[in-house]
Structures are given as structure tokens and as C-alpha cells.
KEZA-331639 format. One line per 2 residues: number of its first residue (from 1); their letters; for each residue z, y, x negated of C-alpha. Coordinates in steps of 0.05 Angstrom, whole numbers, plus 5000, padded with zeros to 4 digits. Last residue first. Layout:
<nodes>
NUM	A	Z:Y:X | ...
</nodes>
This chain:
<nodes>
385	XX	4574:9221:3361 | 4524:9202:3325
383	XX	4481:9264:3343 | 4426:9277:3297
381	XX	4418:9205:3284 | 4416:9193:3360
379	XX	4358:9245:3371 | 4318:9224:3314
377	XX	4324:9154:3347 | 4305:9172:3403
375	XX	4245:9214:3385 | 4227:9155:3353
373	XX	4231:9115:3418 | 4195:9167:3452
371	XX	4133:9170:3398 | 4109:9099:3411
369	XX	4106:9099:3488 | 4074:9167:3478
367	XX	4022:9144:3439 | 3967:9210:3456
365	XX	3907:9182:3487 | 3833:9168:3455
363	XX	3780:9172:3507 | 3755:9105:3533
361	XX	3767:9125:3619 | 3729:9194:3609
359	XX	3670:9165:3586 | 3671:9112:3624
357	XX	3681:9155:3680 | 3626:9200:3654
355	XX	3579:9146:3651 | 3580:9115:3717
353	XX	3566:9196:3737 | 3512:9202:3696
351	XX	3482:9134:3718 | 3489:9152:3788
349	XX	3459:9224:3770 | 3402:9186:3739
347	XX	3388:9134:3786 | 3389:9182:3843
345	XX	3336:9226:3812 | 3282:9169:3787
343	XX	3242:9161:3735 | 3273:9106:3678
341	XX	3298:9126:3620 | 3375:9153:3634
339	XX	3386:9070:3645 | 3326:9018:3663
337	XX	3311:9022:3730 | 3316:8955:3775
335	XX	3260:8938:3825 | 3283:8866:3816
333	XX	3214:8829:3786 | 3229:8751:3771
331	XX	3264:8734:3708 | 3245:8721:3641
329	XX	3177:8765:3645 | 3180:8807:3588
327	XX	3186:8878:3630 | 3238:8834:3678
325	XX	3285:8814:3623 | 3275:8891:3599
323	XX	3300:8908:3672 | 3352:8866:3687
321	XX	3388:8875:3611 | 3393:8951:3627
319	XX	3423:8932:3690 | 3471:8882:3658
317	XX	3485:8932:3605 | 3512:8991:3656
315	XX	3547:8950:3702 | 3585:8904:3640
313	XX	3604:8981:3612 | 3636:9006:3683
311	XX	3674:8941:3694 | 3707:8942:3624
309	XX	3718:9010:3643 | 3745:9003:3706
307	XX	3792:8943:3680 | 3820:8975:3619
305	XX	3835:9042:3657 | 3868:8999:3716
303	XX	3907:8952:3671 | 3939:9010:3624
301	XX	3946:8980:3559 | 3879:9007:3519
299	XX	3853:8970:3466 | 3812:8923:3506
297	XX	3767:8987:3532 | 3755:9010:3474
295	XX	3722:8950:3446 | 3687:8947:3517
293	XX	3655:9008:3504 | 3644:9001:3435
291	XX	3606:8935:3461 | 3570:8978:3513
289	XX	3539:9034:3480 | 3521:8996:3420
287	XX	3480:8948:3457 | 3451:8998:3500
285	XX	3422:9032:3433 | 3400:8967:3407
283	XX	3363:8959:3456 | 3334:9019:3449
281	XX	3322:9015:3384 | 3290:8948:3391
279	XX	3238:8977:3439 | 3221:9030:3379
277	XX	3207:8981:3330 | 3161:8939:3388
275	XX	3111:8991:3389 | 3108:9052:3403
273	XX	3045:9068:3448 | 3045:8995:3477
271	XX	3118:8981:3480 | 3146:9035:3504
269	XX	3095:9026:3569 | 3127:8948:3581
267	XX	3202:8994:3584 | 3173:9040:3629
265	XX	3158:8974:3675 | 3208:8998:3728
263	XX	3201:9070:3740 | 3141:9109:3702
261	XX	3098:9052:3694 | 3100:9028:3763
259	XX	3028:9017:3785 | 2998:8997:3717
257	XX	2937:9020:3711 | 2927:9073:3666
255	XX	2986:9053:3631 | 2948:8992:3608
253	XX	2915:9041:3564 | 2958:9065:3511
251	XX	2936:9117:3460 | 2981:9186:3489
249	XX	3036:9172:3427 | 3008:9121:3377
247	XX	2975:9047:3384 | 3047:9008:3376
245	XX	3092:9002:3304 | 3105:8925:3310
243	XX	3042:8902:3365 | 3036:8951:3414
241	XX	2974:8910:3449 | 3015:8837:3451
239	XX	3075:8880:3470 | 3034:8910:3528
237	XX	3012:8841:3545 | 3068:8825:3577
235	XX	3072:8896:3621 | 3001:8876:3638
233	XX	3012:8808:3662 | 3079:8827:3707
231	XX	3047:8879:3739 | 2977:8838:3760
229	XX	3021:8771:3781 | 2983:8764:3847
227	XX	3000:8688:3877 | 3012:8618:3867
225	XX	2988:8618:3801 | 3042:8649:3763
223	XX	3072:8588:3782 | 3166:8590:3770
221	XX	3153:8672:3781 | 3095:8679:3822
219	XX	3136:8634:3872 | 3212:8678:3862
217	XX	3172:8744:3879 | 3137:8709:3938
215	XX	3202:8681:3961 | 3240:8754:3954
213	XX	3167:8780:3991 | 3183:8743:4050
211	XX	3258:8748:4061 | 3280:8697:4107
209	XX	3262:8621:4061 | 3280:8658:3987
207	XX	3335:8700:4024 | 3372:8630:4052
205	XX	3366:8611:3988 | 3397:8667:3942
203	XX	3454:8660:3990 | 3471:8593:3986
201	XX	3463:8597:3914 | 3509:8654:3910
199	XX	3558:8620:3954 | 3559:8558:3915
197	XX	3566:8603:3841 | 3625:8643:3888
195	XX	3654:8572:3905 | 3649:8545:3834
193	XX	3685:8600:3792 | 3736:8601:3853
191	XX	3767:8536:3829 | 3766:8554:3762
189	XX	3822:8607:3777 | 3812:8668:3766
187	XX	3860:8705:3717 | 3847:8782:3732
185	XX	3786:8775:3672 | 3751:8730:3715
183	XX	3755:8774:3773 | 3725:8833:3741
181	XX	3670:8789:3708 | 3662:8764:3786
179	XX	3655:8844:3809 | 3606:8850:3760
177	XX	3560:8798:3780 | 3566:8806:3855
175	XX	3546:8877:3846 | 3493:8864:3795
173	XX	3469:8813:3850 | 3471:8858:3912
171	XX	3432:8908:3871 | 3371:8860:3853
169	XX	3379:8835:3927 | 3365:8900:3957
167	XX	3339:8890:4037 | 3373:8939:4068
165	XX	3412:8901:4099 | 3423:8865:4041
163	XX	3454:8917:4004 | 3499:8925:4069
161	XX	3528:8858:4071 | 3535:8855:4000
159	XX	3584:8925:4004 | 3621:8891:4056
157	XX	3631:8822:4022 | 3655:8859:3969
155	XX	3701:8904:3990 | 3728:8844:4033
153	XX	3736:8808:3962 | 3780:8855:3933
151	XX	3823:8863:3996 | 3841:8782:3988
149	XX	3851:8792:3922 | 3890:8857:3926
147	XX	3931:8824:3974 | 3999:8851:3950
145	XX	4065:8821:3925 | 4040:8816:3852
143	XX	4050:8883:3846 | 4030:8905:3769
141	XX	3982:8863:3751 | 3952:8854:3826
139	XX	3949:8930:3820 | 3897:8927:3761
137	XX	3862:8880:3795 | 3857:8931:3855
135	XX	3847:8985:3818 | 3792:8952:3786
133	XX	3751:8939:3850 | 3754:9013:3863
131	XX	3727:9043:3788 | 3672:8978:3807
129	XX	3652:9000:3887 | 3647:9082:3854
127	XX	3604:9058:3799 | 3566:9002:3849
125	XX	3556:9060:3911 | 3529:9118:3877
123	XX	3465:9074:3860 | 3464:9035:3931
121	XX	3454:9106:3965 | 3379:9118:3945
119	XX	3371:9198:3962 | 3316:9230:3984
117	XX	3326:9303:3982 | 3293:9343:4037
115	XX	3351:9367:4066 | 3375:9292:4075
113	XX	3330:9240:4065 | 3348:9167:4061
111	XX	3333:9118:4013 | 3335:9036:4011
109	XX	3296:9010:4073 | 3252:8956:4047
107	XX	3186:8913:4063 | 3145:8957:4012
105	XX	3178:9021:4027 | 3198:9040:4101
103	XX	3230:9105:4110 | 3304:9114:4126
101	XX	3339:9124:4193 | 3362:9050:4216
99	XX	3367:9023:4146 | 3398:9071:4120
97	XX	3459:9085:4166 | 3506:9047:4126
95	XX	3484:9055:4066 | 3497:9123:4079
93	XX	3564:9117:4106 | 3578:9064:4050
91	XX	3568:9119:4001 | 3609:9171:4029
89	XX	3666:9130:4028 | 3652:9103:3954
87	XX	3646:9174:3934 | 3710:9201:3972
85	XX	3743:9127:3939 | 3716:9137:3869
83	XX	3734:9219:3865 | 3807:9192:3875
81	XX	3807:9136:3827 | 3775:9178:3776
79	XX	3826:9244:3794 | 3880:9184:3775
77	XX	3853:9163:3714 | 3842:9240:3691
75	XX	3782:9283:3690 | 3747:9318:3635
73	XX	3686:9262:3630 | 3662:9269:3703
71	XX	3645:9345:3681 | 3605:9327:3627
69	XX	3572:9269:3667 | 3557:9310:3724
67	XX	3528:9373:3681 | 3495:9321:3637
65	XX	3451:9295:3697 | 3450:9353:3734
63	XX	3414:9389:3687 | 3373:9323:3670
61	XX	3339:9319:3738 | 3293:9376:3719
59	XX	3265:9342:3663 | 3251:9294:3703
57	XX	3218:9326:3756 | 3173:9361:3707
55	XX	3156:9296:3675 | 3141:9265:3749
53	XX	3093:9327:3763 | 3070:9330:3692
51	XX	2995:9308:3720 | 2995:9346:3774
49	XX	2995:9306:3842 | 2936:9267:3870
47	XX	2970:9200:3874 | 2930:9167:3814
45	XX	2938:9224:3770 | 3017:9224:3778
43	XX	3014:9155:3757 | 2967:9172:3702
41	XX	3011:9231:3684 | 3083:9190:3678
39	XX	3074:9134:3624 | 3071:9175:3557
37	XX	3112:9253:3581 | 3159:9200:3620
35	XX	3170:9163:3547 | 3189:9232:3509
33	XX	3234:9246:3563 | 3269:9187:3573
31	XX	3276:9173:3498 | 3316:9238:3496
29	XX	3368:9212:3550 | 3365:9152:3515
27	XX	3392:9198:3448 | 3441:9236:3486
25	XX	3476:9173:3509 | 3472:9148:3443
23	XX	3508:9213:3417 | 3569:9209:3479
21	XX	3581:9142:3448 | 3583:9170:3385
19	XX	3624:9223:3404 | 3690:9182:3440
17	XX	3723:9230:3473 | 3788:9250:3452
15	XX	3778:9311:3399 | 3716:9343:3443
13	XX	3761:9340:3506 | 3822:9366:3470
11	XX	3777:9422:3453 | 3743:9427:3514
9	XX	3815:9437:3550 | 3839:9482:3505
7	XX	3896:9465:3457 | 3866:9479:3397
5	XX	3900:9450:3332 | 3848:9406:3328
3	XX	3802:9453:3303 | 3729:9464:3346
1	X	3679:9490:3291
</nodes>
């Protein structure tokens, strides 16, 4: 047992972070495995590969998963800003250069290989383009005599213009979404809650008549019979099949032939073999992850640290909330994994580094600002003269 008399660096680690959020964490990581080892082998059956290939993977993509997150935890505000602008760098490079070097995947250019890893820039880029954004909010606080706004918005008109390069409107929109929360909470005036909703819907509708299969995505949508809706029917019927308690580990079928079990519709595969119980657990799971996040989060007085990880927490329940609105059809399909569950190597070490920041942003800090006057007034009783 860690006492907290210890002055180690994991012990005041252990004593400061917040555990239960640290637990739930653990516990999606958990579901991840235990749902790849259900969804993953007929995928991996219907591209030739061993059946565990994608659970293997997985598996092996946790090591650096906790080691990042872990290690992201330990650092400081100001080692998070500084890590945030090398990552952010790095990620805009390889945005960047994407779409000109990576492979084509259904219509899109969104990972690169390098050494033989492929690698989906846009993930590193929103936790690094958020722990940025709120510096600069956090700055406006404090120096009113600065363009934060003004550089604010550039950062985000560059990182849209390179998600949609790509193309990746499911990203560009979480973006976009968190950034305005960001805004809203830096005292935005009405005025601009009306010309970023006009801009968005500019936006969204000049990539519904450009962008074929974002209009084909939107049509199956608003008519399911205007065109092939095969992913969306069976994920939807999944909780029809699951019913309360679902058909038992290894007993689904629609996994069989869904195309996308492992990745986006994971959520639709939870549903069959587990049943509905267990997708409310998990949802309650990212609840509770991000409103004590944000409970945290208000509590602290530092504008940067209350801003990055009010930020951070929005990021990681709006994508959650993307993909199980997607896996029960509310909104149209996004290609958006669903947190430490989904497959997928980038998304995870993304995540785990999203996480770690938060982590490390909500840990409980010594009240110096209340001890100093005390100590003052020790001091002056002590000394009258």
C-alpha cells in the first residue's frame, strides 16, 4: 500500500489522480477486448487472415495504449501545452501530406504509412488542436490585449481545411463542435453563435452537392429507399435480436455479415451477443467519465487547465455519442470509432493520449493560494513586531 506520506513521483501520482476515472477507463479498455474476441474473427475470416488476427492486434495495441496514457498523466500544465504544440506540428505535417501520398479508401485519403505503420493523422490532431485552442481562451482571460480570437479561429479554419482535404467530414465536425463549446464558454457573443451555425450549413451543403458518397450517406439517411442501407439495417436489428440480456458470448449472427463489425458498428455487435444491459453500461461508463470530468474541470481556477479539460472531456463524449447515434441510426454513418473499444491502432493511442491529459489536467492540486495567507498570518503573529 502506497502512504501518503510518500513523496515519490507515483505516489503523489496515485494520491492526485482521479482513480475512478482512471477505473472506467480500465473497464472500456476491458470491454474492448472481450467485444473484439465477439465481432473480430468473421471479419478476419472474410479477408483471409487468422481468425484472432484483429484480436491479436488489439491486444497488442493496448501496451502502448496505457503506457502513453500513464505516462501523459505525470506531466505538468505546461509540459501539456508543450507536448500539444510538437504533436499538433507534427500532425498537420501529416495531414498535410496525406492526401497526396496516402492510399485510397472508399473515396478517402485519411492514413499514411510510414515504416510500415499506417497511421490516421486526424486522431493525434483534435487532442493536440483542443489542449491548443484552450490556451488561447485561457490567454484571452488573462491578456485581453492579444488576438487569441482571431488566432483561435485560423487554427481552426486550417485544421478544417485539411480534414476536408482529405475528405473527413465526421472529424471536421467534432472539431468544429468542440472548438465552438470552447468558444462559448470564453464569452461568445450571440452574434457569432449564428455565423458559425451559417457557415456550418454552408459547408455541410456544398459537401452534400461535391462529395458524392457524403450526399449518398445524407439520401439513405432522410429515404432509406434511395439507396443500399445493408449496414445500417443489420446493426438496427441487432438490438431487435439481443433483446435485454442478448443471445450469449460467440451466438450472434449478423456479425457474420456485417462489413464493419469490428470498427464502427462494434457497438450494433454488443448488442446482439449481450444484450441491451450491457450497451447501457457502457454508456453509462462514458457518461461517468465525462461529467466527473467536467465536474473537475469547473473546480479548478486556472483558465487554461479548466479549458483543456473541459475541451478534452466534450471530445471524448461527442465521439462516443457519434458512433452509438450512428449504430441506432439517428444520424447518418461518420466512420467514427467508439472510444478504447473500437479496432483500430491510431484511435487508441490518440484516445490514450486525449486521456492522459485529461487525466493529468483533473488531478487534485495542493491550495497554495489558501495556505500562503495562513502562513502569513502565522508569520505576523509570531513576529508582531
Amino acid at each position: 500500500m502506497l502512504s501518503r506520506a510518500q513523496r515519490t513521483p507515483f505516489g503523489e501520482w496515485w494520491w492526485t489522480v482521479d482513480r475512478l476515472t482512471l477505473a472506467a477507463v480500465g473497464a472500456l479498455m476491458i470491454a474492448g477486448v472481450v467485444l473484439s474476441l465477439a465481432a473480430s474473427p468473421p471479419v478476419a475470416g472474410r479477408l483471409g487472415l487468422d481468425p484472432f488476427y484483429f484480436v491479436d492486434r488489439h491486444i497488442l495495441f493496448l501496451f502502448p495504449t496505457i503506457a502513453v496514457m500513464l505516462g501523459v498523466s505525470f506531466l505538468t500544465p505546461r509540459q501539456i501545452r508543450r507536448l500539444a504544440l510538437l504533436v499538433f506540428a507534427a500532425s498537420v505535417l501529416l495531414a498535410a501530406i496525406t492526401p497526396y501520398f496516402g492510399p485510397e479508401i472508399k473515396g478517402a485519403r485519411r492514413w499514411i504509412v510510414i515504416l510500415g505503420v499506417n497511421i490516421q493523422s486526424s486522431e493525434f490532431l483534435k487532442p493536440a488542436f483542443v489542449v491548443l485552442i484552450a490556451w488561447l481562451f485561457g490567454e484571452s482571460a488573462r491578456r485581453p490585449e492579444m488576438p487569441t480570437n482571431a488566432i483561435a479561429l485560423s487554427l481552426l479554419l486550417i485544421v478544417v481545411a485539411l480534414l476536408v482535404m482529405q475528405p473527413d467530414f465526421g472529424q471536421t465536425m467534432l472539431v468544429t463542435l468542440v472548438w465552438s463549446a470552447l468558444f462559448f464558454m470564453a464569452g461568445m457573443r450571440l452574434i457569432w453563435v449564428f455565423g458559425l451555425a451559417g457557415i456550418a450549413g454552408v459547408g455541410l451543403t456544398v459537401a452534400y452537392y461535391t462529395v458524392p458518397h457524403v450526399a449518398r450517406r445524407i439520401q439513405r439517411f432522410l429515404d432509406p429507399a434511395s439507396g443500399d442501407t445493408f449496414n445500417i439495417d443489420l446493426a438496427t436489428d441487432s438490438f431487435v435480436r439481443g433483446g435485454w440480456f442478448g443471445m450469449g458470448p460467440g451466438e450472434g449472427t449478423i456479425k457474420r455479415i456485417l462489413p464493419e463489425g469490428h470498427t464502427d458498428f462494434v457497438f450494433a455487435v454488443a448488442a446482439e451477443e449481450f444484450g441491451v444491459a450491457l450497451c447501457l453500461v457502457l454508456v453509462a461508463l462514458f457518461a461517468f467519465i465525462v461529467i466527473r470530468s467536467l465536474l473537475r474541470a469547473l473546480r479548478n481556477e486556472d483558465p487554461f487547465t479548466r479549458f483543456a479539460a473541459t475541451g478534452l472531456s466534450i471530445l471524448f463524449g461527442t465521439q462516443a455519442a457519434i458512433n452509438l447515434a450512428v449504430n441506432v441510426h439517428l444520424i447518418p454513418a461518420k466512420g467514427m470509432t467508439l472510444p478504447f473499444i473500437s479496432y483500430g491502432g491510431s484511435s487508441m493511442i490518440s484516445l490514450a493520449y486525449g486521456m492522459g491529459m485529461l487525466l493529468a489536467l483533473t488531478r487534485q492540486q495542493p491550495q497554495v493560494a489558501m495556505l500562503k495567507p495562513r502562513m502569513r498570518s502565522l508569520a505576523v503573529a509570531e513576529n508582531p513586531a
